[in-house]
C-alpha positions in Angstrom: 2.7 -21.7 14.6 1.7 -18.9 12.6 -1.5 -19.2 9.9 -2.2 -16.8 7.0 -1.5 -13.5 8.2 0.0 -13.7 11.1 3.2 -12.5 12.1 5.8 -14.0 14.2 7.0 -11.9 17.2 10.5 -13.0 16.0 10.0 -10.3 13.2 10.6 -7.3 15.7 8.1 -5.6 14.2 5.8 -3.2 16.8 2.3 -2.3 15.7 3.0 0.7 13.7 5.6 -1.5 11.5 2.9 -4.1 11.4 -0.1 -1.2 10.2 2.7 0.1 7.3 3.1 -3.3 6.1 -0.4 -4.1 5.8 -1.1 -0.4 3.9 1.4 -0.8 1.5 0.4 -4.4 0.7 -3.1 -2.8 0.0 -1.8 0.1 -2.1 0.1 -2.2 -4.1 -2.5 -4.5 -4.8 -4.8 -1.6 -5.4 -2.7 0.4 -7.7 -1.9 -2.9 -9.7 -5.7 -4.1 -10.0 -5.9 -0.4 -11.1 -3.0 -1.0 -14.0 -4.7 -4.1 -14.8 -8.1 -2.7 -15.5 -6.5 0.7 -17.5 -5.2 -1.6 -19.9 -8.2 -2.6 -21.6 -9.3 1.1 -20.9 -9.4 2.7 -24.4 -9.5 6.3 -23.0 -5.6 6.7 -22.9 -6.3 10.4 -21.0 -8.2 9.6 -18.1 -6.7 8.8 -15.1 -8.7 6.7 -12.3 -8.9 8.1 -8.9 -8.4 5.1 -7.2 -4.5 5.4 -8.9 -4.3 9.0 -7.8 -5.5 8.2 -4.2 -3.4 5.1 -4.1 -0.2 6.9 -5.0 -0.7 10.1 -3.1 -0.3 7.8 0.0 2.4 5.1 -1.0 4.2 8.7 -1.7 3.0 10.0 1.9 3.1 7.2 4.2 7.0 6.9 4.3 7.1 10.3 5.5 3.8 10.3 7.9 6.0 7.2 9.6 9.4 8.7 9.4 8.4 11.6 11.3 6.7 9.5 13.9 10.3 7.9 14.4 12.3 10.7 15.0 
């Protein structure tokens, strides 16, 4: 029985599936709190580093994990 979270070995997912998942489910949640909170944000220019981080890696992890596959 799996509980919040958990993933069923059925999934075929190894660790490294399981650690991608998890980090893009963070740096979606974080770059969407981060959309939230810029639009009440009056200064149009400034851009938060909390987006730039965010996307910088949601750009980088596919690669960093493709090359660890082949």
């Amino acid at each position: 029985m799996c509980e919040g979270g958990d993933l069923d070995a059925a999934d075929g997912l190894n660790l490294l599936d399981v650690v991608v998942r998890i980090l893009s489910n963070q740096l979606s949640s974080l770059m969407w709190i981060d959309e939230k909170v810029g639009t009440h944000n009056h200064h149009s220019f400034y851009l938060s580093p909390v987006i730039v981080i965010t996307q910088g890696l949601y750009y980088l992890l596919p690669l960093i994990t493709r090359s660890l596959y082949y």
